[in-house]
Every structure is written in C-alpha cells, then in structure tokens.
N, C-alpha and C positions, 0 to 999 in steps of 0.2 A: 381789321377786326371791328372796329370804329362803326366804320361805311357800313359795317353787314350787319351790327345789332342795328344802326339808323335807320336802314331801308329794311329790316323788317319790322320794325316799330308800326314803322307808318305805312307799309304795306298792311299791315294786321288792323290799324287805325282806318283803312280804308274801306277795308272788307266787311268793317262792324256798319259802317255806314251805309255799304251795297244792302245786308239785309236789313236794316232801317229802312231803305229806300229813301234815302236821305241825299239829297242832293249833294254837302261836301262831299260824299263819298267821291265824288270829279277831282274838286281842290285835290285833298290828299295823295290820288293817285297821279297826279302829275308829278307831287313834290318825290314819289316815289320809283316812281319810272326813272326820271334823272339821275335819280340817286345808283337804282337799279342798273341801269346801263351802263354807267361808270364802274360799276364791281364785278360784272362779266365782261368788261372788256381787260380789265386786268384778269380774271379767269381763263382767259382764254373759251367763253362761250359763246360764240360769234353771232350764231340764229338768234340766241336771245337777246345781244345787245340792237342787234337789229330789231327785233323784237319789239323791243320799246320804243324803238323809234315807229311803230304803228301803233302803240300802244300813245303816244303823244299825242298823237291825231285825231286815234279815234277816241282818245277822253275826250278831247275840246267835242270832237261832235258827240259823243257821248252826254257830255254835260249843256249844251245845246238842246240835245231832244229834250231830257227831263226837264229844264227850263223852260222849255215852249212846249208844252201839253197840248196836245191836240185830242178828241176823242178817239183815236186810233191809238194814242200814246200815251195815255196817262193808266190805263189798266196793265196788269201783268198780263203776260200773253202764252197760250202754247202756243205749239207746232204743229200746224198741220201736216199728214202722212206725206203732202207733197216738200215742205224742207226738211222731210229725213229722209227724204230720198237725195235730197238736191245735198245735204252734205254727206252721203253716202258716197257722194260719184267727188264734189270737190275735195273732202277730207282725203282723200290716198291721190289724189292728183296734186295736191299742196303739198304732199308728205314727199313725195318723188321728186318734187320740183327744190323742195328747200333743201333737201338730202344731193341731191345732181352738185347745186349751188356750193353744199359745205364741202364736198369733195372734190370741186375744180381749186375754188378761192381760200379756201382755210385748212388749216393743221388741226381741225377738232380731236378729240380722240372720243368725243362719244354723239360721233355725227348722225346713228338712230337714235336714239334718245333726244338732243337736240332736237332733230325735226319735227321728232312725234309728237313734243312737247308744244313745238310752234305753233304745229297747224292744230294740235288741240286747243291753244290758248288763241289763236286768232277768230276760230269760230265761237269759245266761249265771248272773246272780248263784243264780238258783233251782235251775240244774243243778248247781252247785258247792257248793252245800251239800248235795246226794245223790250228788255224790262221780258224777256223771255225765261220763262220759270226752269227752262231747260239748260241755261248758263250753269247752274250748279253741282247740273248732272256730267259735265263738261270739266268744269272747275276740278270737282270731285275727282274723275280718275288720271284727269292731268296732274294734280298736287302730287299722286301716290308716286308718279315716272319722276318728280321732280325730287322727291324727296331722296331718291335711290341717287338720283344723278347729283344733288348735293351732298351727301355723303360722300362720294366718289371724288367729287373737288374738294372735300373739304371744306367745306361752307356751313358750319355747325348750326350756327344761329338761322340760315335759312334752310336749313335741316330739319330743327325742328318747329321752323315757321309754318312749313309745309306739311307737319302733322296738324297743329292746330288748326291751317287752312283745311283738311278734312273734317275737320270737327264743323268747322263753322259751314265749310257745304253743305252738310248735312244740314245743319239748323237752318242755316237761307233758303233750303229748299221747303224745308216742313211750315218754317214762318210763313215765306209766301205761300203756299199748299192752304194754312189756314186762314189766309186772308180770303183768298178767293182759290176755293176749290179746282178743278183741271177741267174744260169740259174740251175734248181734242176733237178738232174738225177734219171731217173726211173730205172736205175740196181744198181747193187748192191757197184758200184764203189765211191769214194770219187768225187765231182763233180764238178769242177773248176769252182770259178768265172770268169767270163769271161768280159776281161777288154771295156769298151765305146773305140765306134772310133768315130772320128772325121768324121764330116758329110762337105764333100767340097762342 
C-alpha cells in the first residue's frame, strides 16, 4: 500500500512538471519508474514492469534532449500526416508483438490490456521526449485502459491516479495548445509549433 500511494505521488509530481516543461520532470520520473516497476512485479504485470525498464532509458535520453536544446528541439512540435501513419502501421505491430510475448513468457490474466497499454505508453513516452504536443493525446486514452486495468488489480491509489492523469492530459495538451498554437505539416518533416504573436 505504502509503494503504491509513493509511486503515485511522484508519478503525479512528474506529470505537473511535463506540462511545465520543466526539466525535473526527467528527475522525478526516474525516482518513479523504479518505484513503479517494483509494484507490478509484485502485481503480477509483466509488460509494465518491463515497461519501465524502457521507460528508464528513455528518461535519461529524454532528459538529455531537453537539456541540450537544439533548434529542432527546444520548440513543441506536431506531427506531420507522415508519423500518423508511421504509428498507424507500428502501433498494432507492437501490440501483437508484446501480446505473442505475454502469452508464451507470463501468466497475465489481462494480457490485452497489458499490451494495449505498452505500446500506447511506449509511443507516448517517445513523443514526449520531442516535446510532441501529441504525447497527451496518447497519454489521455492510455490512462482511461489503465484506469479499468487498476481497478481490476486492485491498485486503488493508482486507480485513481489515473483519473487525475486524465485531467492533467487534458490541461498539458490545452497548456502547450496555448503556448504555441498547432500548425500540422503535410510532408514528411517534423512540424514546429509555431509560437502566438502579439497582435498591436
């Protein structure tokens, strides 16, 4: 019980940071992952404690990009139509692939859920370390699968962590949204949001 109010503390501590665009938001989520992986491995949720273990990685390079800004990297960014296609074709090839995996190697008992969960949270994790306005949109209907699938384990406190993670999707998305408006590109380029001017 302990482990599961601490790791969602600071997962929630994390997330206020993400829409800050706040650099510790990296710190936190490390001290949170550990925490995290350790209380689905007593769950019994295999994908996710694996999970974290890419979730370790790609903070460190995660908090790496944001630390070294480049012009490419220091603006929010959409998606151009060519990465919604490209996680159209990866997203159900990841979900098959971690689903095949939980049902050779593990006893899950909610091995769709599980996976859906992964390969949603693996592509948000990789948008959010480029500062992609689209992680929220990501975020967002991953927390809702999560929420169902904690309940189910019985994970109260990250039960209803993953309501207030919808809340705060929403707000991280409309935040960035008003920093710098969406303009989405039709080639195949990454596509800068482009900052509001001042109207004299």
């Amino acid at each position: 019980m302990l482990l599961d109010i601490l790791g969602a503390i600071i997962s929630l501590l994390s997330t206020y940071y993400f829409i800050r665009l706040d650099s510790k938001a990296w710190l936190t989520s490390l001290f949170a992952t550990c925490l995290n992986a350790f209380l689905y491995w007593q769950k019994g949720i295999y994908a996710d404690m694996i999970l974290e273990s890419f979730y370790f990685f790609s903070t460190c390079y995660g908090w790496y990009v944001w630390q070294n800004p480049t012009p490419q990297r220091e603006n929010i960014r959409s998606l151009s139509k060519k990465h919604w296609y490209l996680l159209l074709v990866l997203l159900p090839s990841c979900f098959l692939l971690i689903s095949t995996l939980l049902v050779m190697f593990t006893r899950s008992d909610v091995i769709i859920l599980d996976a859906l969960t992964t390969s949603l949270s693996l592509a948000a994790q990789w948008l959010m370390c480029y500062k992609a306005i689209a992680t929220w949109i990501f975020w967002f209907f991953t927390d809702v699968i999560y929420a169902y699938m904690y309940l189910h384990k019985q994970l109260p406190f990250h039960f209803l962590l993953m309501l207030v993670y919808m809340g705060m999707a929403a707000i991280g998305y409309l935040t960035w949204w008003r920093r710098n408006p969406v303009k989405l590109s039709n080639n195949g380029d990454w596509a800068l949001v482009q900052p509001k001017r001042a109207v004299s």
